[in-house]
N, C-alpha and C positions, 0 to 999 in steps of 0.2 A: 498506451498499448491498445493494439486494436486487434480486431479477430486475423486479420491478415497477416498480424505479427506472428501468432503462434501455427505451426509446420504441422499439416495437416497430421503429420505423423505420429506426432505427440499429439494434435487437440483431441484425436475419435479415440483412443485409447485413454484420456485424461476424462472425457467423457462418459465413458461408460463408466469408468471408477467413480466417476462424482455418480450419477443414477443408483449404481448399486450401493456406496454408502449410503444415499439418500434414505431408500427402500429398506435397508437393516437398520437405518436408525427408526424409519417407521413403522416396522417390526418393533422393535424392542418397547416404543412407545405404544405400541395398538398392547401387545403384550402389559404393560404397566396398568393399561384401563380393565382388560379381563380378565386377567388371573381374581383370582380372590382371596387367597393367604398373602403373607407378608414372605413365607419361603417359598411359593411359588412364584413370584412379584420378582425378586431379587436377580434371577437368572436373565430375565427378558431386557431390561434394559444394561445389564452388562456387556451382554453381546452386541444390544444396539451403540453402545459408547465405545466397544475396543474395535469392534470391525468396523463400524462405520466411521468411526473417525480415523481408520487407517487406513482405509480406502481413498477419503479427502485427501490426507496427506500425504498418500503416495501420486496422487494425480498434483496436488502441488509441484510435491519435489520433480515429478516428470514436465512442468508445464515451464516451471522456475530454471530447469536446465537445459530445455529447447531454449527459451528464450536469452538466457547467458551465453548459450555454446557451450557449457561446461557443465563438469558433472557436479550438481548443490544437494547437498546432503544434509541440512539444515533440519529437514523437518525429522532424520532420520532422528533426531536426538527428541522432537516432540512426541515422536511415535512410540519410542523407547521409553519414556517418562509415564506416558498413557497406559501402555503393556504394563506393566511394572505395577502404577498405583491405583489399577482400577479393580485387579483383582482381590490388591492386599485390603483395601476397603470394602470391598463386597464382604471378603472375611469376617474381618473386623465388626461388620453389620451385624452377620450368621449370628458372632459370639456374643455379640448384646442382646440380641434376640432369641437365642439359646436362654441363655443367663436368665433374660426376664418373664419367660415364660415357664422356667422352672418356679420361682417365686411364688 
């Protein structure tokens, strides 16, 4: 595969979504370095993990179905997975971290 292969039409829109997840993931990461609590910690790279890996994978799915012809919905089910269990573990975090600082 070469850049010729993918149809200008898909690469500048496939494009920008990779930049912008790039940027929320480095949000969420710069975020991770300066907060100072552990509950304010939690919120910045969640956002950098759902939106910016959603972005990736919607520029995939747009890049994988210029290049098939057809419509690949493949990643819709990684995207779906990521939705799903990024935030029921951010939870999950809160309540041990609730929990132990009651203690």
């Amino acid at each position: 595969m070469t850049t010729a292969d993918v149809p200008l039409w898909a690469a500048l829109p496939a494009a920008l979504l990779l930049v912008c997840g790039g940027l929320l993931t480095l949000v969420g990461s710069l975020g991770l370095l300066r907060l100072d609590s552990f509950f304010a910690r939690i919120h910045a790279p969640t956002m950098g993990g759902t939106l910016g890996a959603g972005c990736v994978l919607v520029a995939s799915m747009l890049v994988s179905s210029a290049l098939a012809q057809r419509l690949v919905i493949h990643e819709l089910l990684i995207t779906l997975f990521v939705l799903i269990t990024a935030p029921v573990t951010t939870m999950m975090l809160m309540r041990a971290a609730i929990r132990r600082s009651r203690e």
